[in-house]
TIDOTOR-951175 format. One record per residue (C-alpha): residue in three letters; residue number from 0; x, y negated, z. Coordinates in nm, 4 decimals. Example, Ala and Ser with C-alpha at 12.3 -4.5 7.8 and 13.67 -1.06 7.14 Angstrom:
<rs>
+------+-----+----------+----------+----------+
! code ! pos !     east !    north !       up !
+------+-----+----------+----------+----------+
!  ALA !   0 !   1.2300 !   0.4500 !   0.7800 !
!  SER !   1 !   1.3670 !   0.1060 !   0.7140 !
+------+-----+----------+----------+----------+
</rs>
This chain:
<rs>
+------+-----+----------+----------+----------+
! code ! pos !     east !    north !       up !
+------+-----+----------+----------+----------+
!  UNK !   0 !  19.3012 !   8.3216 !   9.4058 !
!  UNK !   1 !  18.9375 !   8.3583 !   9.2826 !
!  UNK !   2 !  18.8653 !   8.4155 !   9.6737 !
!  UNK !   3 !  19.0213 !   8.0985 !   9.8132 !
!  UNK !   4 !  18.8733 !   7.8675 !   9.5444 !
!  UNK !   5 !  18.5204 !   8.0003 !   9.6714 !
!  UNK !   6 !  18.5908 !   7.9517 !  10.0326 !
!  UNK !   7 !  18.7362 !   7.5847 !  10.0028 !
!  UNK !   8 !  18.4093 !   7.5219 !   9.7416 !
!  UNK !   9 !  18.2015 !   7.6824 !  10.0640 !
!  UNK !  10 !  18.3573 !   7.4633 !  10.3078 !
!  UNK !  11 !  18.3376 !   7.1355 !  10.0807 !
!  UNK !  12 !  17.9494 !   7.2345 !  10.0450 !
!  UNK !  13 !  17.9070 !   7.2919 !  10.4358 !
!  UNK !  14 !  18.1045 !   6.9737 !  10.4826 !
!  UNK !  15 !  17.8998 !   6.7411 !  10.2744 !
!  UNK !  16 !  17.5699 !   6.9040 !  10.4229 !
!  UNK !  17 !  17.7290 !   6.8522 !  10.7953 !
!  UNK !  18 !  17.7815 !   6.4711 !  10.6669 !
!  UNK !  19 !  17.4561 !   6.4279 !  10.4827 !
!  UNK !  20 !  17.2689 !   6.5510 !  10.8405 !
!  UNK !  21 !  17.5187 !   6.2802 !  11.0526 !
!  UNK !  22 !  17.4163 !   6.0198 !  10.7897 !
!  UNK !  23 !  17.0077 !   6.0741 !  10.7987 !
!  UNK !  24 !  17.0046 !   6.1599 !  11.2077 !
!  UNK !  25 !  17.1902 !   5.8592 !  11.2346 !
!  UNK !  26 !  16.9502 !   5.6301 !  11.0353 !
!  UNK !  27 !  16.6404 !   5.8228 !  11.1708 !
!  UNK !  28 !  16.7511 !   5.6740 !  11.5477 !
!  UNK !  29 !  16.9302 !   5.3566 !  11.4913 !
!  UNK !  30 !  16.6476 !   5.0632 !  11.5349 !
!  UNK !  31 !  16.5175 !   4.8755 !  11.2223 !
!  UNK !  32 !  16.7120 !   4.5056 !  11.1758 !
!  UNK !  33 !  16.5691 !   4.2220 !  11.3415 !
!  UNK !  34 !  16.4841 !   4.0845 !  11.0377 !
!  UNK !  35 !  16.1891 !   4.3786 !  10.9821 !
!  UNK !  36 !  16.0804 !   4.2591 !  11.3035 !
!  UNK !  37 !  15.6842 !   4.1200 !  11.2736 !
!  UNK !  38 !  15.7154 !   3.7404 !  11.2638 !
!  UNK !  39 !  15.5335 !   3.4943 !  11.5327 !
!  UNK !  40 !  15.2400 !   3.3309 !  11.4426 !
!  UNK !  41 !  15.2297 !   2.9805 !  11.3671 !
!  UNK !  42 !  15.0142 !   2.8050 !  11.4833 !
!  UNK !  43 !  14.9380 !   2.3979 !  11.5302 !
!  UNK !  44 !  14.7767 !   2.2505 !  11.8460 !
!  UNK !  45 !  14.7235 !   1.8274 !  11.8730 !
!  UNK !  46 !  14.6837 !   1.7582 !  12.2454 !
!  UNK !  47 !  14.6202 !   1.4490 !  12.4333 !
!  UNK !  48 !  14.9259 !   1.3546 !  12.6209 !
!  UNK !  49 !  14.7561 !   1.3525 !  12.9604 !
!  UNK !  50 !  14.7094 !   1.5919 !  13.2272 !
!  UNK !  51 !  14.3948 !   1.7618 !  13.0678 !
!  UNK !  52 !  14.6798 !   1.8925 !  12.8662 !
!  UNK !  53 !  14.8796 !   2.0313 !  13.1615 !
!  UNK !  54 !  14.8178 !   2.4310 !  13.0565 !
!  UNK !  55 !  14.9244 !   2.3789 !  12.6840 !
!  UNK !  56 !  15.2065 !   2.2198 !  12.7965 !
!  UNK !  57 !  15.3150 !   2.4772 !  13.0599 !
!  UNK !  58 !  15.2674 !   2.7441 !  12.8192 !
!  UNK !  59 !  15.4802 !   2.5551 !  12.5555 !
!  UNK !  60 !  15.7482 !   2.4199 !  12.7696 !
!  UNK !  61 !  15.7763 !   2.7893 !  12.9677 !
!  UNK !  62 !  15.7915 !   2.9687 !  12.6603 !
!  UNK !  63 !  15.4859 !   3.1331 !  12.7255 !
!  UNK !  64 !  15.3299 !   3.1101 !  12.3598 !
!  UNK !  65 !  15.6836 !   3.2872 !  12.2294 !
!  UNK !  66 !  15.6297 !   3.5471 !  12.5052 !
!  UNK !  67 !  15.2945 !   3.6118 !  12.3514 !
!  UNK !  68 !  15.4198 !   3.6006 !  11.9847 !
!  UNK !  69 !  15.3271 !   3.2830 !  11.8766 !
!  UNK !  70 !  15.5086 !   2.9953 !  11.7031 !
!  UNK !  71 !  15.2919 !   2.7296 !  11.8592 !
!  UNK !  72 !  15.3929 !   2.3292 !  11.7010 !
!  UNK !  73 !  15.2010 !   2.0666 !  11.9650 !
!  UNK !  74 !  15.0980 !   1.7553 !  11.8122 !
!  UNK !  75 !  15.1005 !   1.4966 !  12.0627 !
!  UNK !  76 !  14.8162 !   1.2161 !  12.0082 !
!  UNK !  77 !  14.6388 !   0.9662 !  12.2361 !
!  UNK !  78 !  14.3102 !   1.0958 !  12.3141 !
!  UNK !  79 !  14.1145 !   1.4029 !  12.2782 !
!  UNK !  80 !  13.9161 !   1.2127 !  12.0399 !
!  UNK !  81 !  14.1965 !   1.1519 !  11.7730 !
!  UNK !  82 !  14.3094 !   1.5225 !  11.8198 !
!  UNK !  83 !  13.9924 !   1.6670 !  11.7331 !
!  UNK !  84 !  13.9826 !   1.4138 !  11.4324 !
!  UNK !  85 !  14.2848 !   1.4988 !  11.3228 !
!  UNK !  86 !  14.1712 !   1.8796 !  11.3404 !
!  UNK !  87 !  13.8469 !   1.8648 !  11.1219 !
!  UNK !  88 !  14.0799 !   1.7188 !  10.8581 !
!  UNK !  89 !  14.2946 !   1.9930 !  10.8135 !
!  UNK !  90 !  14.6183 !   1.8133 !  10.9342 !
!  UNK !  91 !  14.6030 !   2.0940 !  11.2475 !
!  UNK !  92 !  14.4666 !   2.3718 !  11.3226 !
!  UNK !  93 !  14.3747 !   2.3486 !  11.6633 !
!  UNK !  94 !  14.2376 !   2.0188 !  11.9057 !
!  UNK !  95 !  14.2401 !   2.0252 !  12.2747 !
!  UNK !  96 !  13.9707 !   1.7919 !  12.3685 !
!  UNK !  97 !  13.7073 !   1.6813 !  12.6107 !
!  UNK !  98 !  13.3891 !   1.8052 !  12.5081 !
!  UNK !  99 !  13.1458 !   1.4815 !  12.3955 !
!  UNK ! 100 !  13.3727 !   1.4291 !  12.1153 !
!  UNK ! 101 !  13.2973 !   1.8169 !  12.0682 !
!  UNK ! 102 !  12.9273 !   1.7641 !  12.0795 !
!  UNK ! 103 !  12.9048 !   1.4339 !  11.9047 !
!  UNK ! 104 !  13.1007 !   1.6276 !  11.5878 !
!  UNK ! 105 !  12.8767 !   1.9547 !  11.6327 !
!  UNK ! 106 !  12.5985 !   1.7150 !  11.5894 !
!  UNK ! 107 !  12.7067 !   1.5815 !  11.2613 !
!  UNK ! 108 !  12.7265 !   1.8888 !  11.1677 !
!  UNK ! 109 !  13.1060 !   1.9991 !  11.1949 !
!  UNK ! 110 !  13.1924 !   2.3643 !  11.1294 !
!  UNK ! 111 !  13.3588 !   2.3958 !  11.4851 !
!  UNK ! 112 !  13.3953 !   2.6205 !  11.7838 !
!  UNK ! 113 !  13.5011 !   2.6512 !  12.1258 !
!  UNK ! 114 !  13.7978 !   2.8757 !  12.1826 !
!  UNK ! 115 !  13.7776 !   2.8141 !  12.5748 !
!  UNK ! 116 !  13.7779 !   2.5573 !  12.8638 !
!  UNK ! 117 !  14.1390 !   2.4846 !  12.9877 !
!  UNK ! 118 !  13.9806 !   2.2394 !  13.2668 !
!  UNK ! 119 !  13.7247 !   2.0455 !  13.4477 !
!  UNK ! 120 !  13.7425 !   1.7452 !  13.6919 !
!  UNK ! 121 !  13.4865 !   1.5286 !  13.8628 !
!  UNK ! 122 !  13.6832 !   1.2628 !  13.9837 !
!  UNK ! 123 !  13.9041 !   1.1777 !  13.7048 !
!  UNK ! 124 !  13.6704 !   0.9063 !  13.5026 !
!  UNK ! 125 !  13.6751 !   0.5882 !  13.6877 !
!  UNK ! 126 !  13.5579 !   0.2217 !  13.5913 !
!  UNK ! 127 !  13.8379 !   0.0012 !  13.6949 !
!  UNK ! 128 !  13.6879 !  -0.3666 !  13.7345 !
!  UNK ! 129 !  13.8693 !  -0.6784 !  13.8036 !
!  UNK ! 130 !  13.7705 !  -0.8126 !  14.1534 !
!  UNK ! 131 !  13.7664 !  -1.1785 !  14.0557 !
!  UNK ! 132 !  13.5144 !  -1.1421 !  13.8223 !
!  UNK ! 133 !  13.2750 !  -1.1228 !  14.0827 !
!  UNK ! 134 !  13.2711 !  -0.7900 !  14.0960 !
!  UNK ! 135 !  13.2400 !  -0.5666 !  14.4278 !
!  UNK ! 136 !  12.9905 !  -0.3350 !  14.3898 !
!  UNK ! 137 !  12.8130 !  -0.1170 !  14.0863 !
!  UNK ! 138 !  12.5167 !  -0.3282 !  14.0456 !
!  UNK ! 139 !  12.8006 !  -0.6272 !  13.9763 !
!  UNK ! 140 !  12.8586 !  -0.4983 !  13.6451 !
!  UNK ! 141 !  12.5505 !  -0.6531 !  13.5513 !
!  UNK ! 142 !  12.6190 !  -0.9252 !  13.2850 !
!  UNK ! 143 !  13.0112 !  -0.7797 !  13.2577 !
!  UNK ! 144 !  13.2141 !  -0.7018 !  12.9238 !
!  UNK ! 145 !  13.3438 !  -0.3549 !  13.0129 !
!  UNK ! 146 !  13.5878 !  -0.1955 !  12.7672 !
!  UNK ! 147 !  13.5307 !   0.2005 !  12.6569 !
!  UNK ! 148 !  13.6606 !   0.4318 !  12.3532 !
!  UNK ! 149 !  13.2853 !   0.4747 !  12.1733 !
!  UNK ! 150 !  13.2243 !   0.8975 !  12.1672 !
!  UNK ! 151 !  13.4310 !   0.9849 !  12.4392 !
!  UNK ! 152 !  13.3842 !   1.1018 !  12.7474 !
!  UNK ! 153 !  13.4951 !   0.7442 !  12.8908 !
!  UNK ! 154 !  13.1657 !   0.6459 !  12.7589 !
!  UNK ! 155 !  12.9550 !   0.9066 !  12.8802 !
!  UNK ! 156 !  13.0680 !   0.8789 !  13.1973 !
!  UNK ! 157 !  13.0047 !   0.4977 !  13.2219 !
!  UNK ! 158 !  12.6173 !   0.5997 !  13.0534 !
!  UNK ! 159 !  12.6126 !   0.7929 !  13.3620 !
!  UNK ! 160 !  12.7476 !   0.6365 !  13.6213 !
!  UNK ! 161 !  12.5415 !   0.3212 !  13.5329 !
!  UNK ! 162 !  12.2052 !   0.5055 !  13.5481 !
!  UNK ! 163 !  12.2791 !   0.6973 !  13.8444 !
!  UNK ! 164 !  12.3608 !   0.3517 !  14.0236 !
!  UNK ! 165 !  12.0166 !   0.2291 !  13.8364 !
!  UNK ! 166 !  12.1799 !  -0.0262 !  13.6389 !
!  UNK ! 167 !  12.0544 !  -0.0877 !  13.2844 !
!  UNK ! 168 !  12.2991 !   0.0375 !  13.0350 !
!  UNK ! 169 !  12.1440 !  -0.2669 !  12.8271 !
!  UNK ! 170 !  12.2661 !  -0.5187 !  13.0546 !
!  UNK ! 171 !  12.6400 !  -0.4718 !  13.0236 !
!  UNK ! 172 !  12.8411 !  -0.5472 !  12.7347 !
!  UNK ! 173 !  13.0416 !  -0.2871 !  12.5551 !
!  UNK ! 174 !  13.3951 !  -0.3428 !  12.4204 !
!  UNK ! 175 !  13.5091 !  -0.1059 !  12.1721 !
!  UNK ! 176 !  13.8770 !  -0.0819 !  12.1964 !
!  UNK ! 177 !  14.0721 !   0.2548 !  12.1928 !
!  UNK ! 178 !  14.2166 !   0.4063 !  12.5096 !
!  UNK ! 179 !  14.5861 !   0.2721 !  12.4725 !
!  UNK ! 180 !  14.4310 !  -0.1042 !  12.4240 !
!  UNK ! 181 !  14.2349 !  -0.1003 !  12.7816 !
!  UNK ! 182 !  14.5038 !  -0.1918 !  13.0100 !
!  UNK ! 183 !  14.5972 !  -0.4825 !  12.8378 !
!  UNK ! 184 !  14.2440 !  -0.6216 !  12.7847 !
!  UNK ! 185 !  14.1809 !  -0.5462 !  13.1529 !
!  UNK ! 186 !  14.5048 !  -0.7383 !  13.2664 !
!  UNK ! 187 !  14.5052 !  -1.0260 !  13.0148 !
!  UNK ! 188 !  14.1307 !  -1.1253 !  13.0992 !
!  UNK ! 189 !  13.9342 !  -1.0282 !  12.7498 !
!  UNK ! 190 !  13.7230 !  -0.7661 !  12.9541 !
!  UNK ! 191 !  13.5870 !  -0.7492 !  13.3514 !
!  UNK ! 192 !  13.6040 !  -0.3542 !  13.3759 !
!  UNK ! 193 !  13.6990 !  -0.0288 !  13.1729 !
!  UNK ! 194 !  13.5781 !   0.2952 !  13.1428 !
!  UNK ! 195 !  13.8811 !   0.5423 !  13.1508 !
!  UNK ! 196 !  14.0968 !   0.8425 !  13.2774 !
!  UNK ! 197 !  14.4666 !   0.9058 !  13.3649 !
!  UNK ! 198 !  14.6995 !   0.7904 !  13.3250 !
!  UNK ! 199 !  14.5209 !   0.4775 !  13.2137 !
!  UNK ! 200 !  14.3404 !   0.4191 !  13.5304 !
!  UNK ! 201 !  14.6750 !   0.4239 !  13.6836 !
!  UNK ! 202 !  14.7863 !   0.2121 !  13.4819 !
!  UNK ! 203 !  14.5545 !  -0.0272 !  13.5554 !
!  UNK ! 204 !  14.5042 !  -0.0582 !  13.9150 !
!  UNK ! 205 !  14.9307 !  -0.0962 !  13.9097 !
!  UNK ! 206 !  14.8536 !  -0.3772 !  13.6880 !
!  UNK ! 207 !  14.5886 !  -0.5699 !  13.8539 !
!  UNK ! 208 !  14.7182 !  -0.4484 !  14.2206 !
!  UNK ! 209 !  14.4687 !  -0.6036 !  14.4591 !
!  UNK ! 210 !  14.2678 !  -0.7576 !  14.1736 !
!  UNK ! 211 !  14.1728 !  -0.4042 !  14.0599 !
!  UNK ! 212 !  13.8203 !  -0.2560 !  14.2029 !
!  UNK ! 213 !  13.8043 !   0.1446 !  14.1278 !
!  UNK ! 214 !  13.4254 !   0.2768 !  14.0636 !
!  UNK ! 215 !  13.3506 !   0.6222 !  14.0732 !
!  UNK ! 216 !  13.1076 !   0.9039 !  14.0925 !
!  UNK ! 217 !  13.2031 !   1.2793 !  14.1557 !
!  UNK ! 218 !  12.8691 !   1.3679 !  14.1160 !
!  UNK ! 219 !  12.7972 !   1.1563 !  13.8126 !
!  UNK ! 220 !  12.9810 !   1.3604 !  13.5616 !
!  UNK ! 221 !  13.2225 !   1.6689 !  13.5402 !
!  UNK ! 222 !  13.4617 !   1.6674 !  13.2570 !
!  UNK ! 223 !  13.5632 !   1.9578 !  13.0779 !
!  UNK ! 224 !  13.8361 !   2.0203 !  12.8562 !
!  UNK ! 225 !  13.8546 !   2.2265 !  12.5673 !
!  UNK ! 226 !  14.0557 !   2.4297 !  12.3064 !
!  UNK ! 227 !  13.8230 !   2.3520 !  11.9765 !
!  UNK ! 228 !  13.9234 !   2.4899 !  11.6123 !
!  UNK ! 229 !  13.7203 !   2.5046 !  11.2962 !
!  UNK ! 230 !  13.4542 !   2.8614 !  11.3013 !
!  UNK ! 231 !  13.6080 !   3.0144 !  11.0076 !
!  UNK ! 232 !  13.9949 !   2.9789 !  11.1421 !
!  UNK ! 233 !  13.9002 !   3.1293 !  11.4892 !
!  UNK ! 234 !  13.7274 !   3.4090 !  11.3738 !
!  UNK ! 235 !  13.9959 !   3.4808 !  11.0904 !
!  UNK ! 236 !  14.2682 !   3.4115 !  11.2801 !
!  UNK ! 237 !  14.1513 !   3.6259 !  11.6141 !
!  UNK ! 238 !  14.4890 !   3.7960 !  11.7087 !
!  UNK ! 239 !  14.6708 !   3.4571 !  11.7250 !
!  UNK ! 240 !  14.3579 !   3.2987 !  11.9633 !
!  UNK ! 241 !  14.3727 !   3.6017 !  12.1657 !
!  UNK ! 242 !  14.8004 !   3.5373 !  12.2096 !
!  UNK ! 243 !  14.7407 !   3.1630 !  12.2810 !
!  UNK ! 244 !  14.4645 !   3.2680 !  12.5448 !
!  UNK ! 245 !  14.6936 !   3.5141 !  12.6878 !
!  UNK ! 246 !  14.9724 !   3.2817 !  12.7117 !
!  UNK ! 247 !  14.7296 !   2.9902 !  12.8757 !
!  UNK ! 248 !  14.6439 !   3.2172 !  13.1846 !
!  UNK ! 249 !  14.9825 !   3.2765 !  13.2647 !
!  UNK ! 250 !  15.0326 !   2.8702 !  13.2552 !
!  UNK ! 251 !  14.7118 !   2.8437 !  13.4650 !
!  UNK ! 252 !  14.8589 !   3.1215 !  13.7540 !
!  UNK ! 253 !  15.2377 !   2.8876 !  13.7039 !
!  UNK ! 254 !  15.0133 !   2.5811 !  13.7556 !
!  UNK ! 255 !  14.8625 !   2.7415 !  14.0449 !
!  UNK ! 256 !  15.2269 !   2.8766 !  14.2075 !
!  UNK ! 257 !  15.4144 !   2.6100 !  14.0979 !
!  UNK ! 258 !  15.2122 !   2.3257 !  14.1368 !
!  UNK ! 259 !  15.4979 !   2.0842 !  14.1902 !
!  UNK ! 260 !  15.7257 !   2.2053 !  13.8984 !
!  UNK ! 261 !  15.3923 !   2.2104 !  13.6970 !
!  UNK ! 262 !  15.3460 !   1.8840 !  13.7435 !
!  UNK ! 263 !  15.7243 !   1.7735 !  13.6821 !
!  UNK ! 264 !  15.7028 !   1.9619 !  13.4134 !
!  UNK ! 265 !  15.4084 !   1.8036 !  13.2444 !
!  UNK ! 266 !  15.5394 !   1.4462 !  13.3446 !
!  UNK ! 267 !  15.8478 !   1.4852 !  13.1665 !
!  UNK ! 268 !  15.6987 !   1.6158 !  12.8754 !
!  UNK ! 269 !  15.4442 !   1.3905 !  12.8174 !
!  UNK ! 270 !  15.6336 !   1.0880 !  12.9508 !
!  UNK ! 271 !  15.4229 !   1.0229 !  13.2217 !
!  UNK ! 272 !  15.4828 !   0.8955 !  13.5479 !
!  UNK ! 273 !  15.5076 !   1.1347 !  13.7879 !
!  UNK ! 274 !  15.3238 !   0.9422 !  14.0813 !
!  UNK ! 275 !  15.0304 !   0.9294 !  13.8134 !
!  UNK ! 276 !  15.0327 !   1.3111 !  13.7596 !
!  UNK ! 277 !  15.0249 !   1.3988 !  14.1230 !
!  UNK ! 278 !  14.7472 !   1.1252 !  14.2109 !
!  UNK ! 279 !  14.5056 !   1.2899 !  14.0345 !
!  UNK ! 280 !  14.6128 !   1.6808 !  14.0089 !
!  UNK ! 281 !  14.4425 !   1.7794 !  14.2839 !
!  UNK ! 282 !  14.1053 !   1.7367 !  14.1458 !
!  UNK ! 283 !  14.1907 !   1.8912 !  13.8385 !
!  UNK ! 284 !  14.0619 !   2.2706 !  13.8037 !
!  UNK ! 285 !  14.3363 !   2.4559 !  13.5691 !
!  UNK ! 286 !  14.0512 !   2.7609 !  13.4987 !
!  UNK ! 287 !  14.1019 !   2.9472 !  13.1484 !
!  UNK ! 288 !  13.7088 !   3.0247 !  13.0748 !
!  UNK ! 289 !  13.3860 !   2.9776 !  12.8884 !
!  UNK ! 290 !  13.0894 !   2.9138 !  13.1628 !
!  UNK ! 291 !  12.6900 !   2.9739 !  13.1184 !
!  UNK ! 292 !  12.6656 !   2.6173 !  13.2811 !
!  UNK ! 293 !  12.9127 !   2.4448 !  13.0025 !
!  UNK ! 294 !  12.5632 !   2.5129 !  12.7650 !
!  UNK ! 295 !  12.3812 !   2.3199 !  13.0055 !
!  UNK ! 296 !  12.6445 !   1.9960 !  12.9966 !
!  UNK ! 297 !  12.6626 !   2.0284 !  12.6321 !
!  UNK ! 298 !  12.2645 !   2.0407 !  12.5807 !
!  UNK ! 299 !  12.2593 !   1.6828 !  12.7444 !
!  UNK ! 300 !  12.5779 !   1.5628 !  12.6193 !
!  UNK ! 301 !  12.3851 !   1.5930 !  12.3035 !
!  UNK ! 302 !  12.0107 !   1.4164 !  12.4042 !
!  UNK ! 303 !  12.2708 !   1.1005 !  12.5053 !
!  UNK ! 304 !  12.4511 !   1.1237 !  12.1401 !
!  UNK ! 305 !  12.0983 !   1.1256 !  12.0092 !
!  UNK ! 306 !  11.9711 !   0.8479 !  12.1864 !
!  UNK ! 307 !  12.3433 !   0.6660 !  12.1057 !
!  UNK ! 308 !  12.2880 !   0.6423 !  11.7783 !
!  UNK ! 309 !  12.5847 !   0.9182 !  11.7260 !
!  UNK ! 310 !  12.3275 !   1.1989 !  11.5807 !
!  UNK ! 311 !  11.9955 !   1.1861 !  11.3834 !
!  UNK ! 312 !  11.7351 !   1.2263 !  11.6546 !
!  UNK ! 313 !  11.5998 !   1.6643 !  11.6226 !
!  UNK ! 314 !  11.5630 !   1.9067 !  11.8232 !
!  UNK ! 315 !  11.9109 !   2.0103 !  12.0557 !
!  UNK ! 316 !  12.1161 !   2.2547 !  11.8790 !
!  UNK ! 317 !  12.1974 !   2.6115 !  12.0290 !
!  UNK ! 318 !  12.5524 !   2.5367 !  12.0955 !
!  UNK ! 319 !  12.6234 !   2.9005 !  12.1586 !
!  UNK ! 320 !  12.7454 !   3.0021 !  11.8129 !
!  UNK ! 321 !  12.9862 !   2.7282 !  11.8487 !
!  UNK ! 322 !  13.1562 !   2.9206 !  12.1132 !
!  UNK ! 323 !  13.3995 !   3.1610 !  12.0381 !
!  UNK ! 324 !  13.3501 !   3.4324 !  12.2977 !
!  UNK ! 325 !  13.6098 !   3.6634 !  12.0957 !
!  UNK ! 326 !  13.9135 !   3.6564 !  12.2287 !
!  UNK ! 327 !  13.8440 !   3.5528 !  12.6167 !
!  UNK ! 328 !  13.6265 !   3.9023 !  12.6256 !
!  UNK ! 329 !  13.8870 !   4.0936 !  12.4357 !
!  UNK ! 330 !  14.1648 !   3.9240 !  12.7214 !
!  UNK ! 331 !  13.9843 !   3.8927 !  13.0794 !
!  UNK ! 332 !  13.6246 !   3.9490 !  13.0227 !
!  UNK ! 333 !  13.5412 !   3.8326 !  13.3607 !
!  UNK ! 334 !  13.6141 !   3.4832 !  13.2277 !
!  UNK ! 335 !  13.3407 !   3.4797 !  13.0424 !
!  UNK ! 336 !  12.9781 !   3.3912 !  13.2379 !
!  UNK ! 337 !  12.8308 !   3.2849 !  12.9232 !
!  UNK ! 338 !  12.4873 !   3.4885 !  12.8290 !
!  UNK ! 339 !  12.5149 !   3.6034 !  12.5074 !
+------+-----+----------+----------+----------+
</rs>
């Protein structure tokens, strides 16, 4: 008896031993719950609801930003302007912008950096003038009320394109009226001309039809758009700038493949129309970079804020710490001409 109680003891022993190695092998290969999974990072973008835009909102609407591991909200606003206002004041933490708002708030002495360009375009800012105003060539606008946005690149084109066509900038009048208030002014009379972009110019000439008298420069002024958060966040929050630069290349090759879903795409989500989208999207450049020549445009973006009364008059800044070089080097250095 003594002998079979100490073999079924043995065999309970061996048994529990065979079950305590199932139970351990079993929890040393099954995969962790999805709820120890590492969560996306948030992060807040406020974009102009134009086609500067088009890349963020490839790489939101394509799910490009989850694919990377971000949680990306997109604030949609009016202008570059207002997004990187709304940025500097903490209500999000990134602005995708044109870059004289950039300067003008560098210049007042704004904590801020340049994650990277997302495009440029030299035929997108056009003054749209009203054809029975007397108005039929540059040197007409002479004497005119023209309507701009003050710090925005609709003004620094028509600073431009009024001294390359030798016209005194002191012999217009300026209207200060924000971008969504031009059409109107333009169609109801209160201004002969406006300073804008798409889809207002658009807008506009459908408004005025053969009343409307489009004035442009190529050569006067390329635009460039960029991805601008505050110094500190970029550099503390690297990893998630390095996912959202990731995730805007692969919109930039979609916008490049696909360039007629890409542009569906971006005039559904914006509510745009898409005859506006496609007049234009041909002279937009969807490049993901950070050029040496961007320093150059920014150096006299700020001499004009000086002499605008938008900065204390001193000696041009280096604008090359307010470039985040980071994340575009750690990605595809090749993007990245900039000296530094």
């Amino acid at each position: 008896m003594a002998s079979d109680t100490n073999g079924h003891r043995v065999r309970a022993l061996v048994a529990v031993a065979i079950a305590a190695a199932l139970a351990l092998g079993y929890a040393g290969n099954r995969r962790p719950p999805a709820t120890s999974a590492a969560a996306a990072e948030k992060l807040s973008i406020a974009v102009s609801t134009t086609p500067h835009a088009a890349l963020l909102c490839i790489a939101a609407a394509k799910g490009y930003f989850a694919e990377q591991g971000l949680d990306v909200t997109v604030k949609p606003v009016s202008h570059g302007k207002a997004a990187l206002e709304l940025m500097t004041q903490g209500g999000v933490d990134l602005a995708s912008t044109a870059e004289v708002p950039f300067v003008i708030a560098v210049m007042k002495g704004k904590p801020i950096g340049i994650a990277a360009t997302i495009v440029s375009v030299s035929g997108d800012m056009t003054i749209i003038a009203r054809r029975d105003r007397a108005i039929a060539r540059p040197s007409d606008l002479a004497g005119k009320r023209v309507g701009v946005t003050p710090g925005t690149s609709g003004e620094y084109f028509l600073w431009a394109f009024l001294i390359r066509n030798k016209i005194a900038p002191s012999s217009i009048t300026m209207v200060d009226m924000p971008p969504d208030k031009l059409v109107q002014a333009l169609t109801n009379g209160s201004i002969d001309a406006a300073s804008t972009w798409e889809p207002n110019k658009s807008d506009a000439r459908a408004a005025l039809a053969d009343n409307a008298l489009p004035l442009t420069s190529t050569d006067a002024y390329v635009v460039t758009h960029v991805v601008v958060g505050r110094s500190d966040f970029l550099k503390a929050r690297s990893s998630a700038i390095g996912k959202l630069v990731r995730a805007l290349i692969q919109a930039e090759a979609f916008a490049s493949k696909e360039p007629q879903q890409a542009m569906a795409l971006v005039a559904d989500q914006f509510k745009l129309d898409l005859k506006t989208v496609r007049s234009g999207w041909d002279d937009i450049e969807f490049k993901v970079d950070l050029r040496q020549s961007q320093l150059i445009t920014l150096e006299d973006e700020a001499r004009w804020a000086m002499a605008r009364g938008y900065a204390d008059k001193r000696p041009v800044p280096n604008f090359l710490p307010h470039l985040y070089l980071d994340a575009l080097l750690d990605v595809q250095a090749e993007r990245v001409t900039v000296v530094h």
